[in-house]
C-alpha positions in Angstrom: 10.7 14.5 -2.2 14.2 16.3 -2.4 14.6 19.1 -4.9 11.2 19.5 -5.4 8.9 23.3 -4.6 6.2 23.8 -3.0 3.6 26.0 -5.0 0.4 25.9 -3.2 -1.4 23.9 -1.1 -5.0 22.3 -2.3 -7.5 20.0 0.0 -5.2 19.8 2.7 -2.0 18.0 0.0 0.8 20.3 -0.8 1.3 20.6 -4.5 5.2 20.4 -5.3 7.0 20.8 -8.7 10.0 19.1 -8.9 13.2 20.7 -10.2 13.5 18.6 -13.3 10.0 19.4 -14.7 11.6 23.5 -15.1 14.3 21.4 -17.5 11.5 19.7 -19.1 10.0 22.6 -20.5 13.2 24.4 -21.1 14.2 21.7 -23.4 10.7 21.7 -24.8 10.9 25.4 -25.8 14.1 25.3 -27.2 13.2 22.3 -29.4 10.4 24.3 -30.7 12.1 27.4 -30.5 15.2 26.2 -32.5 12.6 23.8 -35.1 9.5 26.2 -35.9 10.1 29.8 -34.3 8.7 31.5 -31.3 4.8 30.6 -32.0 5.8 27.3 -31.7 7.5 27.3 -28.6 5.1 29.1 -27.0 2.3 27.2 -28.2 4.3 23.7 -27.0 4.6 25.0 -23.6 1.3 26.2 -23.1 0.0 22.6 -24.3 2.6 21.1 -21.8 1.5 23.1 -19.2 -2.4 22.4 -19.9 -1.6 19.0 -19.9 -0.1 18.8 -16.6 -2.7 20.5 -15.2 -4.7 17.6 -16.3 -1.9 15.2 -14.5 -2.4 17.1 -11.5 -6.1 17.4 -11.2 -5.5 13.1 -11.9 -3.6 13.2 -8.9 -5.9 14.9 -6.8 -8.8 12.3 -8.1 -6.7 9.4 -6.5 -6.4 12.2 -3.5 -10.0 12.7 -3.0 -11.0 8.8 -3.3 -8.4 8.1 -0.6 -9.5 10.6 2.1 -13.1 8.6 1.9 -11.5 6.5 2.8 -9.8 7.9 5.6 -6.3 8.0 4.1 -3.9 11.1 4.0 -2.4 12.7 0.6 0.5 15.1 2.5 1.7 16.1 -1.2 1.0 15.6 -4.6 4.6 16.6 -6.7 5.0 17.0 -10.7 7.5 15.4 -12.7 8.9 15.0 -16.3 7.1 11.8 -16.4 4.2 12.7 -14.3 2.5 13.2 -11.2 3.2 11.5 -8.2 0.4 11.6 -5.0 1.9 10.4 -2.4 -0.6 8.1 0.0 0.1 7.9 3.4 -1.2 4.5 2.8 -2.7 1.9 0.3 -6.3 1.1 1.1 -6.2 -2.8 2.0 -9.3 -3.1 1.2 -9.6 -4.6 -2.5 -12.3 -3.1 -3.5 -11.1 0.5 -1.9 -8.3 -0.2 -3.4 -9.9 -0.3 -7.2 -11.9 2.8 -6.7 -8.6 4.6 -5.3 -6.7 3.5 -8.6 -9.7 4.0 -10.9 -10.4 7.6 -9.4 -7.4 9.1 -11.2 -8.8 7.6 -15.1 -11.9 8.7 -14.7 -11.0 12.5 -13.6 -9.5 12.3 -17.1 -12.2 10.4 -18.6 -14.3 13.5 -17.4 -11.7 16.1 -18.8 -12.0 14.4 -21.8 -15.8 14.4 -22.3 -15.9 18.1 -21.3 -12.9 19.1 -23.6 -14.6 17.0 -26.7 -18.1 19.2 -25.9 -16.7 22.3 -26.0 -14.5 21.2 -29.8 -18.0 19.7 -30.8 -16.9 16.6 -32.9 -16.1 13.7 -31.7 -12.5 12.9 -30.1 -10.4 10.1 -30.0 -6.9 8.7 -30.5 -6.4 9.3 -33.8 -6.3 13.0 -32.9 -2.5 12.1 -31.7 -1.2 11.7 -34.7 -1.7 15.6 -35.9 0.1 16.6 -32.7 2.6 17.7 -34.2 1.0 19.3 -37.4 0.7 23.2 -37.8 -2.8 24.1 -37.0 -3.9 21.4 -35.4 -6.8 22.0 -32.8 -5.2 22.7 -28.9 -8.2 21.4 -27.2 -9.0 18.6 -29.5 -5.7 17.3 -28.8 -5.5 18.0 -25.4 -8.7 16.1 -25.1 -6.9 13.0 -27.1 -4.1 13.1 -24.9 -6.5 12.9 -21.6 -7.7 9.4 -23.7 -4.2 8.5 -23.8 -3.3 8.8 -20.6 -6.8 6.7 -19.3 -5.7 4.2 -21.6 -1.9 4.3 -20.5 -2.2 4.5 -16.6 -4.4 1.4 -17.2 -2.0 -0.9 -18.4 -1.4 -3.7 -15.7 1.9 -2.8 -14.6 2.3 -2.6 -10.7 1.8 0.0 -9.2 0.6 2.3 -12.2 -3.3 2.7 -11.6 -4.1 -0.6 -14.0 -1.5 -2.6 -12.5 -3.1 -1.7 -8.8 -6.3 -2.9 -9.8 -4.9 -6.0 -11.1 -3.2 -6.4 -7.6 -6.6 -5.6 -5.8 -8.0 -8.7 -7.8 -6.0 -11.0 -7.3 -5.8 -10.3 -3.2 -9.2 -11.5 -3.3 -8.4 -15.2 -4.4 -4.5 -15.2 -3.2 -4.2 -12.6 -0.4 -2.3 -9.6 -0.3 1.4 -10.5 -0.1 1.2 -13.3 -2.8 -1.5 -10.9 -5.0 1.2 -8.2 -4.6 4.4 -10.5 -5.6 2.4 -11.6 -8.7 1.4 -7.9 -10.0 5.0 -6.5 -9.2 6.4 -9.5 -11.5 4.2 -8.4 -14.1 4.6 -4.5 -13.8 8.5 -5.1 -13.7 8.2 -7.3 -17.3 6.2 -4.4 -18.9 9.0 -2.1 -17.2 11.5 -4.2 -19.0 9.8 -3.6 -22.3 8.8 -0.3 -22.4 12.9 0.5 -21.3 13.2 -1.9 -24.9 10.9 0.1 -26.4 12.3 3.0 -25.5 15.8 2.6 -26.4 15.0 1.4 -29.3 12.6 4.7 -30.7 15.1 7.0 -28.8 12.2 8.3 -26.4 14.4 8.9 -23.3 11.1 9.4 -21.2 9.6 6.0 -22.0 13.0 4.6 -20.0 12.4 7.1 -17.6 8.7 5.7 -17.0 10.2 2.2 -16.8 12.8 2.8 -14.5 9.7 3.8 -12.2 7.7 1.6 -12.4 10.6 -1.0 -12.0 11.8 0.2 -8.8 8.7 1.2 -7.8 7.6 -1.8 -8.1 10.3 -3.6 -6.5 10.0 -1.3 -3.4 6.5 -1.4 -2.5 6.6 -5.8 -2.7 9.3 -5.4 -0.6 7.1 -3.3 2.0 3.8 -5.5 1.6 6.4 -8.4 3.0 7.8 -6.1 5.7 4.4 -5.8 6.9 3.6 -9.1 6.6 6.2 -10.6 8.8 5.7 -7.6 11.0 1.8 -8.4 12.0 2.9 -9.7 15.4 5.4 -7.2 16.2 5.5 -4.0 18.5 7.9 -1.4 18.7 9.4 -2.7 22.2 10.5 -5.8 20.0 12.7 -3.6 17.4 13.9 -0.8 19.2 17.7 0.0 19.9 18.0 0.1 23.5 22.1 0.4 23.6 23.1 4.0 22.7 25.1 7.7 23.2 22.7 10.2 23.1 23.1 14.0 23.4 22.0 17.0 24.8 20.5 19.8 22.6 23.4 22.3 23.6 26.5 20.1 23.2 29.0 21.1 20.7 31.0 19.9 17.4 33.3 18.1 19.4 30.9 15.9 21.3 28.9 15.1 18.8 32.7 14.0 16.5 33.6 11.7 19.9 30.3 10.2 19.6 30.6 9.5 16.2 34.4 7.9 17.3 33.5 6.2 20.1 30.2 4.2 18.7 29.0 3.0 15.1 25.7 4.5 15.6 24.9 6.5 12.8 22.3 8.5 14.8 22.6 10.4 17.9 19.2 11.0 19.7 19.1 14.5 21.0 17.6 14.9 25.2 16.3 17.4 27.0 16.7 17.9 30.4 13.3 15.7 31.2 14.9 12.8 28.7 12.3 13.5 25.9 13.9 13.1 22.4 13.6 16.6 21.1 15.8 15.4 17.4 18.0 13.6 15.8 21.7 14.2 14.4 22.3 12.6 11.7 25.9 11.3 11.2 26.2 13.0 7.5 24.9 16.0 9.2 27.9 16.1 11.8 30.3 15.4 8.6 28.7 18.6 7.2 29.3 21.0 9.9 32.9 19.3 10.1 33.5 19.7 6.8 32.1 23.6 6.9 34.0 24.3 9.8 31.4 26.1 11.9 30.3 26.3 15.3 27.3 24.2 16.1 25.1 22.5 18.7 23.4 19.6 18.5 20.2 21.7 19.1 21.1 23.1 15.7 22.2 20.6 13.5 19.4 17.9 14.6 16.5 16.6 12.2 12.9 18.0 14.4 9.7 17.3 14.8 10.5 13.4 14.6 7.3 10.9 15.1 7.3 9.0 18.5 5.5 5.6 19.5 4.3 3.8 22.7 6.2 0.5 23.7 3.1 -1.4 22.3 2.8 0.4 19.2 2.6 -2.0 16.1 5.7 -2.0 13.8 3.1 -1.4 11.0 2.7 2.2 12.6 6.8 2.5 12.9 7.1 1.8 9.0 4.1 4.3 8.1 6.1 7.2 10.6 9.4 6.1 8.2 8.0 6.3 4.9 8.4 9.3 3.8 11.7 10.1 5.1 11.8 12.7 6.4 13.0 11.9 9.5 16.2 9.3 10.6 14.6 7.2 12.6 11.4 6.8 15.0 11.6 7.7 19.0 9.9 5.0 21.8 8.9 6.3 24.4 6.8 6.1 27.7 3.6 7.5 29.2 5.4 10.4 30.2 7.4 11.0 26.7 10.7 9.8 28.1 12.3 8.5 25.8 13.7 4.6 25.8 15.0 3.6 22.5 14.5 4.3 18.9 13.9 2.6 15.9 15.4 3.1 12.2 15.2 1.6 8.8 18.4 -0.4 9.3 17.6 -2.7 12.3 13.7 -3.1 10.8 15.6 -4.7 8.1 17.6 -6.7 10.5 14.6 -7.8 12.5 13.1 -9.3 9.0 16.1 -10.7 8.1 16.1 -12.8 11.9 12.6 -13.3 11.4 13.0 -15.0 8.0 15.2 -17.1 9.6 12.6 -17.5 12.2 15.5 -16.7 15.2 13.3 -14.5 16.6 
């Protein structure tokens, strides 16, 4: 995720802050600062900070399910609103599915019970209402909010953890794409009234929360019907095959003529053997016009981008894309020359054609 910082690296995820969690707590330690003094702020951001240790270690419950699972977690990243662990896939399994969503909850479930022992009484919601109140109890309400947040991230609003269960259901009777269409209709209604809700109470991180879960929603239905029409399909079947490449020493000015002379808005970068060594990105040529420096392709090319056999499944192309880091994905043969390449924009093409059932 752009403008985010990598702080440390914990069962093989990277853990990223992003930049707008540092504004976060400056504008909660002014707000406190300004209202109640320096305690105050101090004692805010240290229950902020607590508390988002408690996001993350939710996170890495969802994390830890997955990789029984035999699933991935390259990086878990905190924001204003949350954390965000990013899968390199959804279990399709229902019932992996449900102990992936419900691992998060119950890591603060156990946070909760721990944190209740060690006030000795007994803890529950109503402790939120005293958050605000002078005195009040740091790990009694720290335990509250951990409650909270179970009983939050279980609402059934696609793709928060409840609303994944309630997906994982439903693919049991209807299958995945319809089970997934259903539970991204519901999580986007609940989006819709918790941006209501918000706007009316003022509480600009409620919209922020249902912004996410609307598009969030809206993106990952669109990719369960991706890979639905894209069962049957290999990589030979989507790749470009028509194209100006270039060679990792070529200059500004070839790389401009090539951006002139064809509406490609990638340029894959060859070596000598015709392996695909890069990309160059068209806004990265604009950016090294723009600077005015002297560049090679060699230099202004997007690395280490993922390459698939002929017969690949497109399933694997979208999984190399997801994250996006890199432009597009590199076919190649037996002997890693390269043959063609595959982006975002002629996948969506292909569905659009295969909709249509033209090909």
């Amino acid at each position: 995720m752009i403008w985010s910082y990598r702080i440390g690296k914990v069962f093989g995820s990277e853990v990223r802050v992003h930049v707008t969690f540092f504004l976060l707590l400056l504008w909660i330690g002014l707000s406190a600062y300004a209202a109640e003094g320096l305690q105050a702020a101090t004692l805010n951001l240290l229950f902020v900070l607590a508390l988002f240790v408690c996001v993350v270690l939710h996170e890495f419950g969802h994390a830890l399910m997955a990789r029984r699972f035999g699933i991935k977690t390259p990086d878990i990243t905190l924001l204003p609103i949350g954390g965000l662990a990013r899968l390199e896939r959804m279990p399709e399994d229902p019932k992996q599915e449900i102990l992936v969503a419900l691992a998060g909850p119950f890591v603060n479930v156990v946070i909760w019970v721990i944190l209740a022992l060690l006030v000795g009484a007994e803890v529950g919601l109503l402790n939120i209402e005293s958050l605000d109140q002078a005195g009040s109890d740091f790990l009694a309400q720290l335990a509250a909010v951990n409650l909270l947040l179970v009983v939050f991230n279980m609402i059934p609003a696609f793709p928060m953890d409840g609303g994944r269960v309630f997906r994982a259901v439903l693919t049991i009777w209807l299958g995945r794409e319809r089970a997934t269409g259903l539970a991204a209709g519901t999580g986007q209604v609940v989006a819709v009234l918790f941006a209501l809700l918000g706007l009316l109470s003022g509480n600009l991180i409620l919209m922020l929360v249902a912004f996410f879960i609307f598009a969030a929603a809206t993106a990952e239905n669109a990719d369960v019907q991706i890979r639905s029409l894209a069962e049957d399909i290999q990589a030979r079947d989507a790749m470009i095959t028509s194209y100006e490449s270039l060679s990792p020493d070529e200059g500004l000015r070839a790389m401009s003529f090539g951006l002139l002379r064809t509406t490609q808005h990638e340029f894959p970068v060859l070596d000598s053997a015709g392996r695909c060594v890069g990309f160059v990105t068209r806004d990265a040529i604009f950016r090294a016009a723009q600077a005015e420096v002297t560049i090679t392709a060699g230099a202004a090319m997007t690395k280490n981008t993922p390459t698939v056999d002929l017969l690949a499944p497109l399933s694997t192309v979208l999984d190399a894309l997801a994250d996006g880091s890199s432009p597009a994905v590199s076919v190649a043969d037996g002997d890693e020359v390269f043959l063609g390449y595959i982006t975002r924009e002629n996948i969506g093409e292909l569905m659009v054609l295969r909709r249509a059932q033209i090909v």
